[in-house]
C-alpha positions as CSV (number, residue, x, y, z in Angstrom):
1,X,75.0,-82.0,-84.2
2,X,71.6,-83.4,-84.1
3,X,70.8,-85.8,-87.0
4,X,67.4,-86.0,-88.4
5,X,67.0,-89.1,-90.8
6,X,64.7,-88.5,-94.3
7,X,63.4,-92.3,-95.0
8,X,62.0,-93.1,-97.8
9,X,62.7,-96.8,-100.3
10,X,64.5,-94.5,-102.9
11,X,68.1,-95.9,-103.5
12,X,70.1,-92.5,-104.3
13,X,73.3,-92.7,-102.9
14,X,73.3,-89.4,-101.3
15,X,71.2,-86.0,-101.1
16,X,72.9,-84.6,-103.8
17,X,71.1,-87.0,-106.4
18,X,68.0,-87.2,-104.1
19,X,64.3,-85.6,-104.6
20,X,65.0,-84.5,-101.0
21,X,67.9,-82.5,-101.7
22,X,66.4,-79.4,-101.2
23,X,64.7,-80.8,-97.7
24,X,68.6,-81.5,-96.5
25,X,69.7,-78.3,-97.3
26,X,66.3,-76.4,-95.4
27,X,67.4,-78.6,-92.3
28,X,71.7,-78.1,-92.7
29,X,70.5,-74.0,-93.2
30,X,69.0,-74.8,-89.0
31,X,72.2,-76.1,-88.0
32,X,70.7,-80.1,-88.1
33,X,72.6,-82.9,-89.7
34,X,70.1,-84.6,-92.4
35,X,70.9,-88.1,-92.8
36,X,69.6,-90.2,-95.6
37,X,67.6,-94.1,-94.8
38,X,67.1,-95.9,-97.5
39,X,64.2,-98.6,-95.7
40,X,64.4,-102.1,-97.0
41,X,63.0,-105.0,-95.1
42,X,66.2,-107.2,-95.4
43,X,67.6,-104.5,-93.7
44,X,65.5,-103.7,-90.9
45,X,68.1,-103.9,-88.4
46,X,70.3,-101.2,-89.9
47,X,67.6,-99.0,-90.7
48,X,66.5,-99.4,-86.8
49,X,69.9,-98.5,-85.9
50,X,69.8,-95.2,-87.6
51,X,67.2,-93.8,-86.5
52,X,68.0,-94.5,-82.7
53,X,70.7,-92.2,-83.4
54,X,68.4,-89.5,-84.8
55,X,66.1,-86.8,-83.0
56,X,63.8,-87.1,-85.7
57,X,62.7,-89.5,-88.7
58,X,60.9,-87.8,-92.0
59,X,59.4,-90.6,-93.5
60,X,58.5,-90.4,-97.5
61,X,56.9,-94.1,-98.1
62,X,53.6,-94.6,-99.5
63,X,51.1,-97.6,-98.3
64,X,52.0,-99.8,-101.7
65,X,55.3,-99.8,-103.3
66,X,55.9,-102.3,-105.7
67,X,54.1,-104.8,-104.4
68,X,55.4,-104.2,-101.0
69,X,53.7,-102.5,-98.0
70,X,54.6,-100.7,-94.6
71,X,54.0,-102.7,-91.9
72,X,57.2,-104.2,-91.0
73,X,58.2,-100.1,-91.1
74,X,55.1,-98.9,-89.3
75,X,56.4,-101.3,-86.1
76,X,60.0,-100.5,-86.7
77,X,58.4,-96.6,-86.3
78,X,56.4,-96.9,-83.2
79,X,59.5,-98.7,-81.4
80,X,61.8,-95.6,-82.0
81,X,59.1,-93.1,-81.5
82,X,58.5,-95.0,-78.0
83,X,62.1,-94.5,-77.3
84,X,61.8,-90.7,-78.1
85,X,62.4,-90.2,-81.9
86,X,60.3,-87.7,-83.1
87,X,58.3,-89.4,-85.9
88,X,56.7,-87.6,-88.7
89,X,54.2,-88.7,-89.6
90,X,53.7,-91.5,-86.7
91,X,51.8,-94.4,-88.1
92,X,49.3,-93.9,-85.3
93,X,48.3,-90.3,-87.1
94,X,48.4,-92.1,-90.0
95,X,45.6,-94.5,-89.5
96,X,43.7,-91.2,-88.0
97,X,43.9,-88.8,-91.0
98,X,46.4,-90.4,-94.1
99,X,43.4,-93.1,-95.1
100,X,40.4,-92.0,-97.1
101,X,38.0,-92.7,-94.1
102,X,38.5,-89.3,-92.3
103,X,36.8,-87.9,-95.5
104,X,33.4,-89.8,-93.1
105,X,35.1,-89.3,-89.9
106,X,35.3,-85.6,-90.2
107,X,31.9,-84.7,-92.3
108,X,30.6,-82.7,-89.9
109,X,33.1,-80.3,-90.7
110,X,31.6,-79.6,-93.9
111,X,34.7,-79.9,-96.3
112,X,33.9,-83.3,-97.1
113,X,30.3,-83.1,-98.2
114,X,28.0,-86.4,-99.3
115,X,31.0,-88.9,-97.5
116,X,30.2,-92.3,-96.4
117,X,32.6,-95.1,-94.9
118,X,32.2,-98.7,-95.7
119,X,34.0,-101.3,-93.8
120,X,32.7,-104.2,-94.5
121,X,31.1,-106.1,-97.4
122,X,27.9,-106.0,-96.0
123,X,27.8,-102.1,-95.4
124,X,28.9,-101.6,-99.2
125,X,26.1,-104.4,-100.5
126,X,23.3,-102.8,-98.5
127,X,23.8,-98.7,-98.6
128,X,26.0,-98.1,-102.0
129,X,23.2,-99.4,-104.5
130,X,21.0,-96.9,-102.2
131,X,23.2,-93.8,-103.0
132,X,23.5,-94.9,-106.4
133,X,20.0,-94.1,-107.1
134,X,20.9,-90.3,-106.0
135,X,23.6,-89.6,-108.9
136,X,27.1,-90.7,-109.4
137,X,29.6,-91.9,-106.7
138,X,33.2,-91.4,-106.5
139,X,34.3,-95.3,-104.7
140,X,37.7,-94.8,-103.1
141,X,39.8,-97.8,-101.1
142,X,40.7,-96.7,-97.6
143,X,44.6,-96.9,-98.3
144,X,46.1,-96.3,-101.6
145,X,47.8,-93.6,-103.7
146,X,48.1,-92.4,-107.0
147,X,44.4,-93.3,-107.9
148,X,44.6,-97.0,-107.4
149,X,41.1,-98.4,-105.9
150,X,39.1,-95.0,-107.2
151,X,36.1,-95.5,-109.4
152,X,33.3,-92.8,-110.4
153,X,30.1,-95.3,-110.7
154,X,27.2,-94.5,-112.1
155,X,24.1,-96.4,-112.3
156,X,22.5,-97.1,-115.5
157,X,19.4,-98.5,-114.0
158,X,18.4,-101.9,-114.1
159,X,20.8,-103.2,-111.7
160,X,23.5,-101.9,-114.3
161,X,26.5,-99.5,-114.0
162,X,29.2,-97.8,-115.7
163,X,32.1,-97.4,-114.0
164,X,35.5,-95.4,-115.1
165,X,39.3,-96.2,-113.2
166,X,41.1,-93.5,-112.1
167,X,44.4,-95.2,-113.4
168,X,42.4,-96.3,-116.7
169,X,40.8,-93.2,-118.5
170,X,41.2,-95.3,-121.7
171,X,37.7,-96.9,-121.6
172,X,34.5,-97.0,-119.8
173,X,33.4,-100.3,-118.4
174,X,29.4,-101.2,-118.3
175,X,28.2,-104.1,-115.6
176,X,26.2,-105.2,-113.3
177,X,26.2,-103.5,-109.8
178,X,26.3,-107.0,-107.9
179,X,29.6,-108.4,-110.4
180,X,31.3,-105.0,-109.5
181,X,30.2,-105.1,-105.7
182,X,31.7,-108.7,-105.8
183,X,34.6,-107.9,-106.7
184,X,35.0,-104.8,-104.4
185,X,33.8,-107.1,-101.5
186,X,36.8,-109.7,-102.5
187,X,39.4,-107.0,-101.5
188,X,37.9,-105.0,-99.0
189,X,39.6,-106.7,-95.6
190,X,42.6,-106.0,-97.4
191,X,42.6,-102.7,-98.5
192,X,40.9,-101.6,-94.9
193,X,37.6,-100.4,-96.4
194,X,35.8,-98.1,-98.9
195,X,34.8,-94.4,-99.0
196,X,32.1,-93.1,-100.9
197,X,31.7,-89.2,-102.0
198,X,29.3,-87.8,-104.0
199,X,30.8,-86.8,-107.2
200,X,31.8,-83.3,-108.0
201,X,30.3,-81.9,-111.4
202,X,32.7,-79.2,-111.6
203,X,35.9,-81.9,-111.3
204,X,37.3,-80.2,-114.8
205,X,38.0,-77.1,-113.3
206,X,40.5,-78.5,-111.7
207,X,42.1,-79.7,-108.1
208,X,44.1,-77.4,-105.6
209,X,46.6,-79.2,-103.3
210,X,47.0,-77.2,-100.0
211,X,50.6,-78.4,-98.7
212,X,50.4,-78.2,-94.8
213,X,53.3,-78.4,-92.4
214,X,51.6,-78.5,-88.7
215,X,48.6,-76.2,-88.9
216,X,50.5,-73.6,-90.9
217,X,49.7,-73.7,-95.5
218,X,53.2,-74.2,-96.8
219,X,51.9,-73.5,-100.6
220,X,49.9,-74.3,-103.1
221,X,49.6,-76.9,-106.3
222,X,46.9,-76.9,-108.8
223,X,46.4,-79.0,-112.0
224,X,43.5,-79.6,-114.2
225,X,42.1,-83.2,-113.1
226,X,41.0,-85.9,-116.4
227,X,41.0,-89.0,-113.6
228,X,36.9,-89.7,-113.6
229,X,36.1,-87.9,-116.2
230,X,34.8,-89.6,-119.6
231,X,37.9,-91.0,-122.0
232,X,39.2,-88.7,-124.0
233,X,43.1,-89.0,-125.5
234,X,44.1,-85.5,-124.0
235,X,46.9,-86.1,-121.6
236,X,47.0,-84.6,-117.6
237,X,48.9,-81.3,-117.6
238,X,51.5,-81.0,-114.8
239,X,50.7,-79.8,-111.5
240,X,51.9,-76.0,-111.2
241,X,53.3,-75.0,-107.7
242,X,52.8,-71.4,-105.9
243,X,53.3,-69.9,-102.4
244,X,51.1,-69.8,-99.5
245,X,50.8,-66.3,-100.4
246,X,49.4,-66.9,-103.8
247,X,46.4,-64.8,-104.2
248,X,44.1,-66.8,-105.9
249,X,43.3,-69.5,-103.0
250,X,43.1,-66.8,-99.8
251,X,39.6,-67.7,-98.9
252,X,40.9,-71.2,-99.3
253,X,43.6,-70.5,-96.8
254,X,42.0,-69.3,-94.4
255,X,39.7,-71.8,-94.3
256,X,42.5,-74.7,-93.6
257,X,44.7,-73.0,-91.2
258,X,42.0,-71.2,-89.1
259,X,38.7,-73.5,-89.3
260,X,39.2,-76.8,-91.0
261,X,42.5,-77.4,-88.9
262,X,41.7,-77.2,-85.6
263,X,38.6,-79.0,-86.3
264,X,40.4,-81.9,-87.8
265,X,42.6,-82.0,-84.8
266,X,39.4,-82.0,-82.2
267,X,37.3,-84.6,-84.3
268,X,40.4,-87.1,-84.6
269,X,41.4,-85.9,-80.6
270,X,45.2,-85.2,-82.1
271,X,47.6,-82.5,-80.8
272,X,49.4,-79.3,-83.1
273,X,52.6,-81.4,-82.6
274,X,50.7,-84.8,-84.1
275,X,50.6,-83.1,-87.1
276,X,52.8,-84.6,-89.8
277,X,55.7,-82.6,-90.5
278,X,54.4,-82.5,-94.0
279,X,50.8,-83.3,-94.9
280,X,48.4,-82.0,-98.0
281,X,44.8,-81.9,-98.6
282,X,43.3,-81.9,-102.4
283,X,40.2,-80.2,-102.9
284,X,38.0,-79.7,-105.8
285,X,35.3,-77.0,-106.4
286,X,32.2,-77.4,-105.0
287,X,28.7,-75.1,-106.0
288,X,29.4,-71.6,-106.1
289,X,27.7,-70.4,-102.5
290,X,24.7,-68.1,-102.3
291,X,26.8,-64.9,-103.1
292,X,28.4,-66.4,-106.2
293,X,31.4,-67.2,-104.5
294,X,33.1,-70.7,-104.7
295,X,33.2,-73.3,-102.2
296,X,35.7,-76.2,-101.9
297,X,35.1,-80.3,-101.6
298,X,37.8,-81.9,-99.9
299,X,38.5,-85.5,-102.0
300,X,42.0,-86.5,-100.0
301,X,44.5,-86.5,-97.5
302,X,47.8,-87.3,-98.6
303,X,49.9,-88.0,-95.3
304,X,52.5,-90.6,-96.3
305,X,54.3,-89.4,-99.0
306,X,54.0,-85.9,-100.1
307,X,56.1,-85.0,-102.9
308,X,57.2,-83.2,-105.0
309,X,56.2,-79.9,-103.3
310,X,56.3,-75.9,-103.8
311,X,59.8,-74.8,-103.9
312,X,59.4,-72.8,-100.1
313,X,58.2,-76.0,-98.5
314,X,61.2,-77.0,-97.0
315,X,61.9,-74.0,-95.6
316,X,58.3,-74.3,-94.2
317,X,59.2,-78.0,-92.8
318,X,62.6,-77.0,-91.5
319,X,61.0,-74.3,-89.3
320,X,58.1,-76.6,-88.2
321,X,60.7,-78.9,-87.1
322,X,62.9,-76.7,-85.0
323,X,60.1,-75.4,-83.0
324,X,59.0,-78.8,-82.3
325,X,62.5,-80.1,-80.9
326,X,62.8,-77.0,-78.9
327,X,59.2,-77.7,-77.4
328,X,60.5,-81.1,-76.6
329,X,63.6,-79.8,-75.2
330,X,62.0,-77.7,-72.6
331,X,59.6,-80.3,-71.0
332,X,62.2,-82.4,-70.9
333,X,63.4,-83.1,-67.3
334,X,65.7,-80.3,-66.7
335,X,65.1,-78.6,-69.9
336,X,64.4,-75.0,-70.7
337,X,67.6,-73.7,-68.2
């Protein structure tokens, strides 16, 4: 039977007490053998062992957990996808389209609107201040998840701004632009670089997840957004989950899987199959177009660690999967017959 290994640093025993239980049963219901690796750098060699064994490795681990990050995975992943795992998502694709820079790498699609990438401290000291001057920005770190290193700034004039944490709505802080570049500037080799993105005025009307398996919408999340917005005690409701069918986001659909898509795939010079097996994109609503209609403003691509998701995802992955071992069996040599 061919194994597929689902890695992630959880510690459940099995896939019965594991967020990926419904993921193991999508891939049992095709006739593959899920396997559970539970990565730890102490035990690198096991893990590599594994997933030699496997035709595939789903990997669920985010750029920073617990103070500890990916690379000793990231090589352990390029050696087995050299030896022919399949590897979703490879940590080359990763560094393509799971960082906040292909929000500036892919403007000219259009999704991303007023996007800028920083890499170094002297690109964020000379043109941030700039775009300052044009409204509020939205300052994201390159890698990161979960709103760490996202700030909306503002600038108060005066060489003064005031500057609210994603992961702290509980106050607004007010100082000056050079302390807060300073600081930026301290961490930027480390977290790989800054993004900036004009901020959305309609952020309160919430954010819509489009979960993506390949090129084809898996489903839909949507919750209201408070990150940014100005402190208040009113909590962030859940996310709510729907189907790709759900008839609210259509024109949002077929946006993803028949323009933004392929586009991302030409600008970033990636094939269908280097699509993560699982990948979303959170967008926010952007000014209503000239007919009244609304538009969308991507803000993320989540590639690393995507979950939870809409109950029909796995199915979604599962199939994804299947067709992509098959493709590989028949160019194989000698496959196909």
């Amino acid at each position: 039977m061919t194994r597929i290994a689902v890695v992630s640093r959880d510690t459940t025993p099995d896939f019965g007490s594991s967020r990926f239980r419904a993921v193991a049963e999508a891939l049992a219901a095709r006739g593959l053998e899920p396997v559970l690796c539970c990565y730890d750098e102490a035990r690198e060699a096991e893990s590599e062992r594994l997933l030699g064994d496997c035709a595939a490795a789903l990997v669920w681990v985010n750029p920073e957990h617990e103070g500890r990050f990916r690379a000793g995975l990231d090589a352990l992943l390029r050696r087995v996808a050299a030896k022919g795992v399949l590897v979703s998502a490879h940590p080359d694709v990763i560094d393509r389209m799971g960082v906040k820079a292909v929000l500036a790498a892919t403007r000219e699609i259009g999704w991303s609107g007023d996007a800028w990438f920083y890499p170094t401290a002297e690109t964020l000291r000379r043109e941030l201040p700039a775009r300052l001057a044009g409204g509020p920005r939205v300052l994201k770190q390159n890698r990161g998840q979960s709103g760490l290193g996202v700030w909306r700034v503002e600038s108060l004039g005066g060489g003064c701004v005031r500057v609210v944490a994603a992961t702290d709505r509980s106050r607004a802080r007010e100082c000056a632009l050079d302390d807060f570049l300073a600081e930026r500037c301290l961490e930027i080799d480390r977290v790989g670089g800054f993004v900036d993105q004009a901020f959305q005025r309609r952020l309160s009307d919430g954010m819509i997840r489009c979960y993506m398996s390949g090129r084809r919408l898996a489903g839909f999340g949507w919750q209201k957004v408070r990150a940014l917005l100005d402190p208040d005690a009113e909590p962030t409701p859940p996310r709510t989950y729907s189907g790709a069918a759900d008839p609210r986001f259509q024109g949002l659909r077929r946006q993803i899987e028949d323009v933004w898509t392929p586009e991302l795939l030409r600008l970033l010079r990636l094939s269908e199959d280097d699509l993560p097996l699982l990948w979303d994109a959170d967008f926010l609503f952007g000014p209503a177009d000239a007919d009244g209609r609304d538009t969308f403003v991507l803000c993320e691509i989540n590639v690393c660690s995507v979950s939870p998701m809409p109950a029909e995802t796995p199915e979604v992955i599962a199939t994804t999967l299947t067709d992509r071992l098959a493709r590989r069996l028949a160019a194989a040599p000698g496959g196909g017959g």
